[in-house]
N, C-alpha and C positions, 0 to 999 in steps of 0.2 A: 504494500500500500504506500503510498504519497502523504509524508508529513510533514511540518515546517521544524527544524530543527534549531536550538542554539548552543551553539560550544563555547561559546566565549558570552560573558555580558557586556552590554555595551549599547550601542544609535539602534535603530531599526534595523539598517542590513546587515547586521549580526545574524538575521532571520533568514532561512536556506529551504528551499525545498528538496527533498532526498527522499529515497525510495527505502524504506526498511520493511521489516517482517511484520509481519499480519499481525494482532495480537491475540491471546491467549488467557483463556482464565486463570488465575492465581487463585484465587482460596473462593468456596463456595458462597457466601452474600456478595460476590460479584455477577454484572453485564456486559458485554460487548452490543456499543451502539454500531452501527454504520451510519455514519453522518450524511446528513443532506444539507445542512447550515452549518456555520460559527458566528456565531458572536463576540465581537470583539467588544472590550471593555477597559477602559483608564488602569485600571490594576493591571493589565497585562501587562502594560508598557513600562511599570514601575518595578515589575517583576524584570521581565528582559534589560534592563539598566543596570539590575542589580541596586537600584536605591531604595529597596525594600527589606521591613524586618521579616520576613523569611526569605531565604538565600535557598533557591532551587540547587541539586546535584547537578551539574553538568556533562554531560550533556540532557537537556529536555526537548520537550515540544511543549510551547505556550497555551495557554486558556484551558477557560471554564466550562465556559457556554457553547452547546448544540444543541441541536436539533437530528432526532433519524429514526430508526426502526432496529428494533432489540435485535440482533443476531443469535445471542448466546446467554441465556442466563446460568446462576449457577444452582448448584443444587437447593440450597439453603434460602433460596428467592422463590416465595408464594404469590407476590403480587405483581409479577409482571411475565408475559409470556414472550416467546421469539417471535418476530410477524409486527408486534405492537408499536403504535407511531408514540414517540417521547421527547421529551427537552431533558437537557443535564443542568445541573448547577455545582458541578464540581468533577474534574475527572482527575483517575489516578495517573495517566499517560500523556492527558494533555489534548484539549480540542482541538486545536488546527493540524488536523488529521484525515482521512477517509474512515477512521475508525477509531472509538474512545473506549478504553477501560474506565468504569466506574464502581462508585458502592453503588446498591440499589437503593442506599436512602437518599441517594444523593443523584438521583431519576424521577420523571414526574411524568405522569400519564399526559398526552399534546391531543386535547377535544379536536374531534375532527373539525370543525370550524375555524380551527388556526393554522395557518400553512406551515410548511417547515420553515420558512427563513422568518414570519413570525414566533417559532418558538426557540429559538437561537437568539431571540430577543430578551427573551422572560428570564432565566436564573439568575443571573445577580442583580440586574437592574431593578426587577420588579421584585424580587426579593429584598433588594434594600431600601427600596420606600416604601415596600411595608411594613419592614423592623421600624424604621425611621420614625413614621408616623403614629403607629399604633404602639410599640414595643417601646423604644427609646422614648419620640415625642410625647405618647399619652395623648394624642390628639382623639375628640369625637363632636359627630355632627352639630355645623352650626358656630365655632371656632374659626376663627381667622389664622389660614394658616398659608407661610410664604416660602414660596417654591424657587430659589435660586437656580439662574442655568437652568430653566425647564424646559429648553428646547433640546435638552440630551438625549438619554438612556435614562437614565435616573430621574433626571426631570419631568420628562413626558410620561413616565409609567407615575411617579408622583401627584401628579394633575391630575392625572385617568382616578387610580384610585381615592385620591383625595375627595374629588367631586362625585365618585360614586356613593361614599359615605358622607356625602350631609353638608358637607365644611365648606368655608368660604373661601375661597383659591385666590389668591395672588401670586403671579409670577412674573418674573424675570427673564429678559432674554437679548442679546447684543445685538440685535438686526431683526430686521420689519418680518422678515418671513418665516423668523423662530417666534417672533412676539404672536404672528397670527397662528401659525400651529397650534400656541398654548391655550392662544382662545378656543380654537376650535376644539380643543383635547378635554375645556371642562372650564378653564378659568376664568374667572369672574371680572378679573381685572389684568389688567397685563402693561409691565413699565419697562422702558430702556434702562438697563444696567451702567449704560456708559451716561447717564443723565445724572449729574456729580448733585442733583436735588433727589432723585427718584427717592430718597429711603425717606427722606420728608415727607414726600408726599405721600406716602404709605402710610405713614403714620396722622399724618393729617386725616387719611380717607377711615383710620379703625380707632384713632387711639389707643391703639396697640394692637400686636399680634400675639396670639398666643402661641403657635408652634412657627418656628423656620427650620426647614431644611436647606444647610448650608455647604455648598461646592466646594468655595474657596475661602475657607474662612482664612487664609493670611492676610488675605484683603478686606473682607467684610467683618468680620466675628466682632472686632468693638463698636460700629455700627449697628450690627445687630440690638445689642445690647441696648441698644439709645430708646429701640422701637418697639422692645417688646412688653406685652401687660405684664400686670403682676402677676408673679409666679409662673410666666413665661418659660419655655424652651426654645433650648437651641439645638440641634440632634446637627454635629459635625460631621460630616458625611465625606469631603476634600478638602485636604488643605497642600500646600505646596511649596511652604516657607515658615517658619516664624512670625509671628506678629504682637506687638504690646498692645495690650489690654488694661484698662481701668478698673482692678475687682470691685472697687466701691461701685458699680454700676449696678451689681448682683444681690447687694445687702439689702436695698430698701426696701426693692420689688421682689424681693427672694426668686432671683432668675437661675433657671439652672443650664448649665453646658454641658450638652451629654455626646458622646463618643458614639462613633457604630464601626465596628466591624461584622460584618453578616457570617463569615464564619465562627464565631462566638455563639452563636445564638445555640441554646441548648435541642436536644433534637425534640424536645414538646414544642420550642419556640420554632422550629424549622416546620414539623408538623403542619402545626397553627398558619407558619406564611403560606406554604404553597398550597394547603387546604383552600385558601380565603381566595388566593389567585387561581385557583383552576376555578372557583364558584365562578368569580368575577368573570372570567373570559368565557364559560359555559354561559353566563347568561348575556353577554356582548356588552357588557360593560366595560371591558379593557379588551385595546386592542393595538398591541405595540405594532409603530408605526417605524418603517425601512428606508433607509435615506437610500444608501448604495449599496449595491451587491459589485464584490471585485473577486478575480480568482483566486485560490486559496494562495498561488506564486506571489499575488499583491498584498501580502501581510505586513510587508516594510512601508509601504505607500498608505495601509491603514492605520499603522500606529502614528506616522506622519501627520494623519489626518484628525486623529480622536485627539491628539493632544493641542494641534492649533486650531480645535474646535471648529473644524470647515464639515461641518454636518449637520442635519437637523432629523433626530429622532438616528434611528443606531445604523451603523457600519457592517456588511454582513459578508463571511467570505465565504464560497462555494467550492467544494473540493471536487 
């Protein structure tokens, strides 16, 4: 089979495509998918740099997220059969492959209603604006809640869910035709992020928010702070540098700053996410939205792209 390979960490063309062996079950609670999508994700690229706290062995193959149909279960797996169309949100081999080793918990039944390269969309992204919002944020209907960078992966599956449960959506986005996505995705209001007033006028329109899911908090995070009610959230989601902060910002309003990493989440919390997201997408209420499809060879040109944000809604590679 055809995988993207890295020997070395480093830029994007560190990323290879090379023919290696098919894969193989290892111990019985494993699957072999056959991929028909990847989805590519901000955490690949941080992983491929090597500027991340987990440091892959070398040599690997990159990502999370696919999409395909079960090849191979293993013995110890009762709830998926071979034949079966699925998404991954975590592989042991590596998506940008023609075929993924996985755990079965870490498999999710793909509703005939959602195409393969929409479901190479869903494990991390929609999984982390669900921890986000519900898990970390504590958000529920009717709450004003601010969606930074909603024209991503993470942002646009945030919007969808958001607005599916009740809440009041505001979002963010650097150019007219991410701002109108967001609208169209659920939100209720939608600001230019390059607008050095927008966080004003956010808080002009609520007097406060109560949940933000925040991108890049090196840039925004003591911002935030300024905007949100009392006993607000913050649920960090990117950040990509350092930044100084005001704690007295957090005392008055007793604001809290909460962290997410989605592979943290315990497997009742993992459960709980993708339960709530296969509902969602079964009843068409989330419907992750595909910017580009490139060949699985264009891996370097997509992490090129996920990182100077030249996309709207997710990056998809086809093996």
């Amino acid at each position: 089979m055809k995988a993207i390979r890295i020997h070395e960490f480093g830029p994007p063309e560190v990323m290879r495509l090379e023919e290696v062996p098919d894969l193989q079950l290892v111990k019985p609670d494993q699957v072999i998918v056959q991929v028909k999508a990847v989805g590519i994700n901000p955490v690949d690229t941080y992983i491929r740099s090597g500027n991340y706290a987990i440091k892959k062995e070398l040599p690997f193959t990159p990502g999370m997220d696919s999409s395909g149909i079960l090849l191979q279960v293993g013995s110890q797996v009762k709830t998926f059969r071979p034949g079966q169309r699925v998404y991954t949100s975590g592989s042991l081999s590596g998506a940008y492959a023609q075929q993924a080793l996985c755990l079965a918990e870490r498999v999710h039944p793909l509703p005939d209603n959602i195409s393969f390269e929409q479901g190479a969309a869903l494990g991390v992204p929609y999984g982390t604006a669900w921890r986000g919002l519900f898990q970390r944020g504590r958000a529920v209907a009717g709450q004003w809640v601010l969606i930074h960078g909603a024209s991503g992966g993470v942002g646009i599956a945030a919007v969808q869910i958001a607005a599916a449960a009740g809440m009041q959506v505001i979002a963010t986005a650097g150019s007219e035709e991410g701002r109108a996505l967001a609208k169209e995705q659920g939100a209720r209001h939608v600001f230019d992020h390059n607008d050095p007033e927008h966080m004003k006028k956010i808080f002009d329109l609520t007097r406060g928010v109560h949940v933000i899911l925040e991108m890049l908090a090196n840039v925004n995070l003591d911002l935030d702070l300024d905007i949100l009610a009392k006993g607000g959230r913050v649920v960090v989601i990117g950040s990509r540098g350092r930044i100084e902060i005001d704690p007295r910002k957090t005392m008055s309003r007793e604001l809290d700053i909460c962290g997410l990493m989605l592979m943290n989440a315990t497997p009742q919390e993992t459960k709980e996410i993708y339960s709530g997201i296969e509902k969602g997408l079964k009843e068409g209420k989330l419907n992750p939205i595909i910017d580009k499809r490139l060949p699985l060879e264009s891996a370097p040109q997509a992490h090129h792209e996920i990182i100077n944000a030249c996309h709207r809604g997710k990056i998809i590679l086809l093996p």
